[in-house]
N, C-alpha and C positions, 0 to 999 in steps of 0.2 A: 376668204377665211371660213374655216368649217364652222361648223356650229360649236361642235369642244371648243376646238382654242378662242373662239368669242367668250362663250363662259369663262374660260379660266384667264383675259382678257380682263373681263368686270372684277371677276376677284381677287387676280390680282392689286385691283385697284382700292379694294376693301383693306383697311390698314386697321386694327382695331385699337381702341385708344388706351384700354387696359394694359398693363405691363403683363399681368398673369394671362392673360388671353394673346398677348404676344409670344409668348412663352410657351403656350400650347400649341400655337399654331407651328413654333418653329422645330416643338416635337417631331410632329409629319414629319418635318423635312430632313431631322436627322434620321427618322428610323428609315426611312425607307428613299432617300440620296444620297446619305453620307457614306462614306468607305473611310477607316485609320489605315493611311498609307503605310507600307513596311520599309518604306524608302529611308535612309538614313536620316532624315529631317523630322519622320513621323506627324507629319501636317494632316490634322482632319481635311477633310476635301468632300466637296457635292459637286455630283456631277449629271446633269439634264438637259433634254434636247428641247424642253421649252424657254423658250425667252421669257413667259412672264413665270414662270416657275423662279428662275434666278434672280429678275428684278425684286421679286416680292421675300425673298430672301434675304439679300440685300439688303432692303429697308425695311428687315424686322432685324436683322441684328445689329443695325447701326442702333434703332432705337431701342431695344433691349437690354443690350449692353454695349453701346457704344464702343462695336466694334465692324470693324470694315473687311467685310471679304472681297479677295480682289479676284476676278474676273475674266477667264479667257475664253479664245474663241477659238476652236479646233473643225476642222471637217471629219466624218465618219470618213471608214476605210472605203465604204461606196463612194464617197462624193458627194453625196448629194444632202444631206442633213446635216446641222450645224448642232455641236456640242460644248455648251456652256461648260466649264469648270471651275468651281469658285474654292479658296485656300483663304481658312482663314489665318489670321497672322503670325500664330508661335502655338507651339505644342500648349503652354499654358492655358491661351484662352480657347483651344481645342479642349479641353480636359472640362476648362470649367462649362461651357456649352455643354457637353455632352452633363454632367452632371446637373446643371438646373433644367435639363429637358426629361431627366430620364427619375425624376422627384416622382415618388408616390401621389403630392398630391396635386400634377400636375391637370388630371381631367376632372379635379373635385366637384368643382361648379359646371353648372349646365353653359354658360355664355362660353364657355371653355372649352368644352366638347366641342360644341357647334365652329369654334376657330381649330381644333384640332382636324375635323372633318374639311376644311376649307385648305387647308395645306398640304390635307393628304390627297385632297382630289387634282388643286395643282402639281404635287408633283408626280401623281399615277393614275391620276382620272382620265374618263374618257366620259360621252355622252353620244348617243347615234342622233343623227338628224331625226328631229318629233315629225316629220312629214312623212316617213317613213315607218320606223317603229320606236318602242318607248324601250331603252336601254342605258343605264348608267351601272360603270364600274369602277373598280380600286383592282390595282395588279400591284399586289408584294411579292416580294422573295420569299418567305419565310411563313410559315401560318402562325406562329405569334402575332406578326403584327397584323395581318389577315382579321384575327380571331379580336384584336383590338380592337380595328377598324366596326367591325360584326358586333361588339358588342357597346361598342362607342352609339354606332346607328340604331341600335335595339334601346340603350335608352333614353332614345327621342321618339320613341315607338314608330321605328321605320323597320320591315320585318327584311332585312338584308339576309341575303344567304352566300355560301361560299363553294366553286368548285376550282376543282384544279384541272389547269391549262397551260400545257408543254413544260412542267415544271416550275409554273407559279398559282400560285394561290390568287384567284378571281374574286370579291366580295362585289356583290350586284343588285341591283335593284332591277322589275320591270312592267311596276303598276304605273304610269301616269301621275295619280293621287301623291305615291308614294314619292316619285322623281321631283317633284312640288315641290312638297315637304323639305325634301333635303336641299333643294335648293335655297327654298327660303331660309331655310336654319342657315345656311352658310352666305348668305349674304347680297343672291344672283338674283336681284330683284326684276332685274329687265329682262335678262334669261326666264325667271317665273312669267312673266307678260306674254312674251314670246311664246312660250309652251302654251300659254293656255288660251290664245289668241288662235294658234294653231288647234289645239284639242278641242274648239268648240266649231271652225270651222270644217273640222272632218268630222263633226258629230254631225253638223246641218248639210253636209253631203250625203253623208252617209242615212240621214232621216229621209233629205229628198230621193236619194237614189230609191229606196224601200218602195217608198210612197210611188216611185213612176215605175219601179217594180210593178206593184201591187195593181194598177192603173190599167197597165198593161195586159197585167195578165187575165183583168177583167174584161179590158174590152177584146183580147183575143176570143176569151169565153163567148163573149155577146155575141162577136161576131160566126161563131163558129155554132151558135146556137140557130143565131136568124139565118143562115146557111142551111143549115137543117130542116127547118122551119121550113124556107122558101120550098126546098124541094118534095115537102111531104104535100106540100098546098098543092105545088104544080102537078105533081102524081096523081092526088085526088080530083082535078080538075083534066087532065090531060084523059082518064080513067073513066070522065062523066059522072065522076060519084061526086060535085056540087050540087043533084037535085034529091040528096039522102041525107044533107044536113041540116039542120033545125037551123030556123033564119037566123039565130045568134051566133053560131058557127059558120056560116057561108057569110055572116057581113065580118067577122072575124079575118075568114080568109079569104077576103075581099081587100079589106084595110091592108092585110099582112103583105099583100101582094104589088098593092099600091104604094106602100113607103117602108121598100126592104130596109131601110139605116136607121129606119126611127125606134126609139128605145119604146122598152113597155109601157112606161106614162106616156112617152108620145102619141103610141097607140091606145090605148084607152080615151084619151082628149078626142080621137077621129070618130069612137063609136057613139052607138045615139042608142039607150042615154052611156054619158062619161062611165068610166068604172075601173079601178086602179089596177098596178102592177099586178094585185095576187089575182085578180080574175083575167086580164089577159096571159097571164101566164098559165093558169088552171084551162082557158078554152084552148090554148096552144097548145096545150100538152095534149087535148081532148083531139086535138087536130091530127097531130102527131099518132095519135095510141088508132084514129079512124084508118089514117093511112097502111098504118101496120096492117092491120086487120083484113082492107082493102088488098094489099098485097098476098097477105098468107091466102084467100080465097079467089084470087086470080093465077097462085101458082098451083094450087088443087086443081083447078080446074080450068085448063087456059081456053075454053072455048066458049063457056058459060058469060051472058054478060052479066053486069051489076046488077045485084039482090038486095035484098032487103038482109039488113043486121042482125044479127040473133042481138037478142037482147042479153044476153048472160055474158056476151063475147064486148058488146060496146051497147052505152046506153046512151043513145045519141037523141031522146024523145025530148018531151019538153020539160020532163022531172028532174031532169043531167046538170041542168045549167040555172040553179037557183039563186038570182043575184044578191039576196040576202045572207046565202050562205057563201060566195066564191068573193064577189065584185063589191070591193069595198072601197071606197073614193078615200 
């Protein structure tokens, strides 16, 4: 069973105990099921491909006016889909139905409306499966009763809209929030459970997934950092330029070389004394900016060995690296 016809399943089974809220409900069903035959008998007639559309029919008009619609079962010209037909008993109580549904003051009351929307969704409703996306509709003929529907739903303060589609008139919903709302007004109390049992565990997917996003894309960074890292050490080392660094940079990258996976507090915990993220990442960077440097004066001049720094170009003295200002625990 889909997810629609489960909804319209529970409310079908919603009977409301009002006579006037019987009455509204059974509105729906005439505007937008009923057809007055031109056949010599002149029989009001409803005609729908849902079973609980016709049950709940049935048992509003017994109990509304204790009258009995009777009930067939036809196949579509495809075959495949079964079409209820219900006749009610004589032209008379045809006449009178259509005149106590089609009463001005039949959606006066709010509990009213709310049965009104309950039999319009059975007999033209649809709902998409909530695990997918959030969509509820009403398909009329005619934008009259389209524009009912629209403003039936407007005031429960449900912000419905209408488009047209193949020649009928669409009124829909497709906030979540909103899909709620209307359920609840009409009655789908386990259907509202469902939805929202659904809507909080694609919220806590959709937070974890962020979150292992986010995660991810950190430790690609990190890694793609200490990556970098490693090979500016090894260059400055492979280069002999370990004996042009001041001891707090050369036990730097000493550590860095020793535990290429360890994050920057790990690294700081190895050096002596301790000193946080921002100052392993300030001598790292300091390491990084030597190497460059290193390089640009090895492509100048590839026969020259390793010189002393200009000071303007990298200050690698012992003024560079003041732990009061970089290396904070």
């Amino acid at each position: 069973m889909s997810f629609s016809a489960g909804v319209k399943k529970e409310l079908a089974g919603t009977v409301p105990a009002a006579r006037h809220c019987q009455i509204a409900e059974l509105a729906a069903f005439v505007r937008m099921l009923s057809a007055q035959e031109r056949a010599d008998d002149g029989l009001l007639r409803f005609q729908t491909e849902n079973e609980w559309a016709a049950r709940k029919l049935f048992t509003l008009s017994r109990r509304a006016f204790k009258m009995n619609i009777a009930f067939s079962e036809t196949l579509s010209k495809s075959g495949n889909r079964t079409i209820w037909t219900g006749t009610v008993p004589d032209a008379e109580s045809g006449q009178m139905l259509l005149a106590a549904t089609s009463h001005s003051s039949v959606l006066r009351m709010e509990c009213c409306r709310k049965a009104f929307l309950r039999g319009a969704f059975l007999s033209a409703g649809s709902i998409s499966a909530p695990e997918k996306y959030y969509h509820l509709e009403f398909v009329s003929r005619d934008p009259e009763t389209a524009e009912m529907i629209r403003g039936t739903m407007r005031s429960l303060a449900l912000d419905a809209r209408i488009v047209r589609r193949k020649g009928d008139f669409v009124v829909y919903l497709k906030e979540s929030d909103q899909i709620l709302a209307l359920l609840g007004a009409m009655g789908a109390s386990i259907s509202f459970l469902n939805i929202e049992n659904i809507r909080v565990l694609k919220e806590m997917r959709g937070s974890v997934n962020r979150r292992v996003n986010c995660e991810t894309a950190n430790l690609n960074k990190t890694v793609v950092s200490a990556v970098r890292q490693m090979e500016d050490i090894r260059y400055i080392r492979d280069s002999g330029g370990f004996g042009e660094l001041t001891p707090q940079l050369r036990e730097m990258a000493e550590i860095r070389l020793a535990y290429p996976e360890a994050s920057l507090a790990e690294l700081g915990e190895h050096l002596s004394p301790r000193i946080g993220k921002s100052g392993v990442n300030h001598r790292l960077r300091r390491l990084s900016a030597f190497a460059e440097n290193l390089r640009m004066r090895r492509s100048e001049n590839q026969t020259s060995g390793p010189g002393f720094i200009d000071e303007g170009k990298f200050q690698g003295g012992k003024d560079y690296d003041k732990e009061g200002d970089y290396d904070s625990t």
